[in-house]
N, C-alpha and C positions, 0 to 999 in steps of 0.2 A: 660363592659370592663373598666380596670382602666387605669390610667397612673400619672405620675407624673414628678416633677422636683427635681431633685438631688444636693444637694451642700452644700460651709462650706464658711460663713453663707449664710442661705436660706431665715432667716425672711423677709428680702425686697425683695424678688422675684416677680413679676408682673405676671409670668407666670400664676400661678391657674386662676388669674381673666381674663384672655387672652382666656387661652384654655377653661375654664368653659361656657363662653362669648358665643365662637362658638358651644359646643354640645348645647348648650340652641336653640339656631338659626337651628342649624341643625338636633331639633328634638332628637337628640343622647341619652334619655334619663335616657338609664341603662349603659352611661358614667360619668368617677369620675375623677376628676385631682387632684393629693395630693401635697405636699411641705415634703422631707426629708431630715433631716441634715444631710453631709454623707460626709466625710473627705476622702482622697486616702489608707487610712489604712483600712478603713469599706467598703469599693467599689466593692473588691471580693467577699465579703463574701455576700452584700447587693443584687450584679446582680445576684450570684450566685443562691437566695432566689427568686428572679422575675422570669428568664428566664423560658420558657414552656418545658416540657417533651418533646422530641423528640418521633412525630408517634402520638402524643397525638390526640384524635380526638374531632373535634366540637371546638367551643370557647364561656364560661362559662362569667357570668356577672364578676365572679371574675379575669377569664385572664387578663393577663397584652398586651397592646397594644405596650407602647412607655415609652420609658422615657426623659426628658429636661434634659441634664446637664450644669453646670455652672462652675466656677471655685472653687476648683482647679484641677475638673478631667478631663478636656476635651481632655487630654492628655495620662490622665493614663490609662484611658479606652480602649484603643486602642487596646493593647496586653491580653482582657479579652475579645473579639470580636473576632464572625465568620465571617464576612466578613464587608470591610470597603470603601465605597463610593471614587471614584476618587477625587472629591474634599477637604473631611477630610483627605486622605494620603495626596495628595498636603500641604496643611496649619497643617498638622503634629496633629489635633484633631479633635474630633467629640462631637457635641454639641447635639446630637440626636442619641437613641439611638430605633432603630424597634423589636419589636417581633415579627417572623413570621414561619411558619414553623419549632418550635421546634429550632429556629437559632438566634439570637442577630446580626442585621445588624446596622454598624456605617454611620454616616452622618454627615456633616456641612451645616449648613440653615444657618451661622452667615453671609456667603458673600452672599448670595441670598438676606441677609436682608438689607446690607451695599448696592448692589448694589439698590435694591427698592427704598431704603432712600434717594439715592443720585439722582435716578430718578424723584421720587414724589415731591420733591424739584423744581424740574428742573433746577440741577445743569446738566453746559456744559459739554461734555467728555472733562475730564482736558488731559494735554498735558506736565503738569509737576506737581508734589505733591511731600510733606513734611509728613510723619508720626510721632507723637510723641508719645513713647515709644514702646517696643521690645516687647509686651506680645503675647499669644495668640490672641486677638482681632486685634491686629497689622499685625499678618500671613495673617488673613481673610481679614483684609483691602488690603492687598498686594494683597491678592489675588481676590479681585473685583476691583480695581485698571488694574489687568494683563487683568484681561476679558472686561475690558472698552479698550484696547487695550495700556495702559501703559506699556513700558516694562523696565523703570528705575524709582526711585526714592530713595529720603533722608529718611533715619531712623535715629530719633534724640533720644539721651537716653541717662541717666545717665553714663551709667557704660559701654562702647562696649563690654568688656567681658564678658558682661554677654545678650548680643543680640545673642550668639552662635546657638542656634535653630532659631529665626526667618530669621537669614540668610541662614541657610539652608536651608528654606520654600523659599527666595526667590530664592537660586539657582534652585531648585525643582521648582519654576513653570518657570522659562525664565526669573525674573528680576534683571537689574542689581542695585546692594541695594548699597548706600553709607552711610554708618556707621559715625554719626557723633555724640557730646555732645552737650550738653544745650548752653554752652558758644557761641555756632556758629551759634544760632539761628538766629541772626541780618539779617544775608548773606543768611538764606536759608531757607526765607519766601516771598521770590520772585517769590511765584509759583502759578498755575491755583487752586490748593486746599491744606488746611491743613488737617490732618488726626489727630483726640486729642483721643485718646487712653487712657492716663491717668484717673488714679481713680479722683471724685468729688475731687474739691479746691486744684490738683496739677498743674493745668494747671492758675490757678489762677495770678502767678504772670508772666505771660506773657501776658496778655489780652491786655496789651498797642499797645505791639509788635506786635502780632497779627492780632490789630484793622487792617492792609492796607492790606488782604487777601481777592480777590475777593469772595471766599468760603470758610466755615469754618463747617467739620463735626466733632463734638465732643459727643461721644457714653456715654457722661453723662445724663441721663433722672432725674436726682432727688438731690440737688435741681436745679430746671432749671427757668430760663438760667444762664448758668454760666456764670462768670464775661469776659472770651474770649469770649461767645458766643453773650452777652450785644452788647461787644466792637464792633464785627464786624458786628454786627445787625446798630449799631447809625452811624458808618462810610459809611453804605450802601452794605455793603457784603450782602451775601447768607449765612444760618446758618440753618445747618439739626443737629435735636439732637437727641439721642441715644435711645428715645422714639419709633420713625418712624424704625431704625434699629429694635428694641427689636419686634415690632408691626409683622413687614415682617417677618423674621426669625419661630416667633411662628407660620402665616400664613400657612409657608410650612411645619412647621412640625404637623401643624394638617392635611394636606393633605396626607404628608407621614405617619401616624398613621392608619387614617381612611381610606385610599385609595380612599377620596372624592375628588371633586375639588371644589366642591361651597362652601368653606368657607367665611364665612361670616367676611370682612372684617373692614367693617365701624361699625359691632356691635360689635365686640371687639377691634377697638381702641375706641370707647366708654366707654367701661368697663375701659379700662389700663387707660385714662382720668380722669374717675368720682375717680378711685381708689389712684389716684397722686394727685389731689384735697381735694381729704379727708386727705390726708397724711402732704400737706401741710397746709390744716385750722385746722390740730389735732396740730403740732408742727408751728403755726405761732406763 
């Protein structure tokens, strides 16, 4: 069976060494996990290529099982799918993508991962959070956020017009979202948890500010720890990074692939470990 991870750019992908991690552990051994570069213009054409014949019988070393997506199609996918999981409609994309039955079924694992992350940690169920930035990652955190039983929070971002989908993710699941900018940060870091969504060394020049957050989850894994996550590590915070999200997420979608449940989880954060360690003594 194969599978792979999809996206534009793909080269830092952690996922091969994740998923490869567990059919190793679980025996899986006429399973492949590939990495392809694949932008929302080649995306039809790409699933088009994978998807199984409808009726088709048996399933061949070469059948395609699943696929990972990443950004920028976690979105686009959507309306190229037979049927799509309650929780990717909720957060408006699907990060997973099932072959089964001749059918292309969508899913999101991103909040399955965010909640795990925030558990493994043993971060408290907050009671008030700050998210920084409006992206798709941001839907997902809203939306383990909703299911730890939050039903408001601050969205802080650049631009509010251009947050116009992730508020619509948060009307769609029950939260109520306050739309704020960067400038307001000062005032609306007074909360049980920060949510850092932004790309690696954006979140950077706030790490000061930061620093007096009792919890601080920042979905950057590389290079880690970021300068916010330092900050609120020395001041005595709680600090999950986007490592332990990326970890849980691939967990459940090796289970939704395989239709196993013993995956093997301490052997592939092993793997994403030994393989972020090479990355950082290749470029120290």
């Amino acid at each position: 069976m194969r599978a792979a991870v999809m996206g534009s750019p793909i080269g830092h992908s952690l996922s091969p060494f994740l998923h490869r991690a567990a059919y190793q552990a679980m025996g899986l051994d006429g399973w492949s996990y590939e990495a392809f570069e694949c932008d929302e213009g080649r995306l039809p054409e790409m699933l088009r290529g994978l998807r199984p014949v409808r009726g088709e019988a048996g399933a061949s070393e070469d059948a395609w099982a699943g696929l990972s997506l990443t950004m920028p199609l976690k979105r686009a996918v959507l309306p190229l799918l037979d049927t799509v999981s309650e929780p990717a409609v909720e957060v408006g994309g699907a990060n997973t993508v099932v072959f089964r039955e001749g059918a292309a079924h969508g899913d999101n694992t991103d909040v399955y991962g965010i909640e795990r992350a925030l558990a493994e940690a043993g971060v408290p169920v907050p009671t008030s959070a700050t998210v920084l930035g409006g992206g798709a990652t941001a839907a997902s955190a809203l939306a383990a956020l909703r299911n730890l039983g939050l039903f408001s929070a601050t969205l802080l971002v650049r631009e509010p017009a251009r947050a116009g989908e992730t508020t619509e993710v948060a009307e769609r699941l029950g939260v109520a979202l306050s739309v704020r900018t960067f400038d307001k940060l000062d005032a609306l870091v007074d909360v049980d948890l920060v949510v850092s969504t932004l790309p690696g060394g954006a979140a950077d020049a706030f790490a000061h500010r930061l620093a007096r957050v009792p919890a601080l989850f920042d979905v950057v894994y590389s290079p880690w720890p970021t300068r916010a996550a330092a900050a609120v590590e020395a001041a005595g915070g709680t600090v999950v990074g986007g490592f332990a999200m990326l970890l849980h997420q691939a967990v459940r979608q090796v289970e939704l692939m395989t239709g196993r449940a013993d995956v093997p989880v301490e052997a592939m954060r092993a793997a994403g470990e030994t393989e972020l360690l090479r990355r950082a003594t290749r470029t120290g």
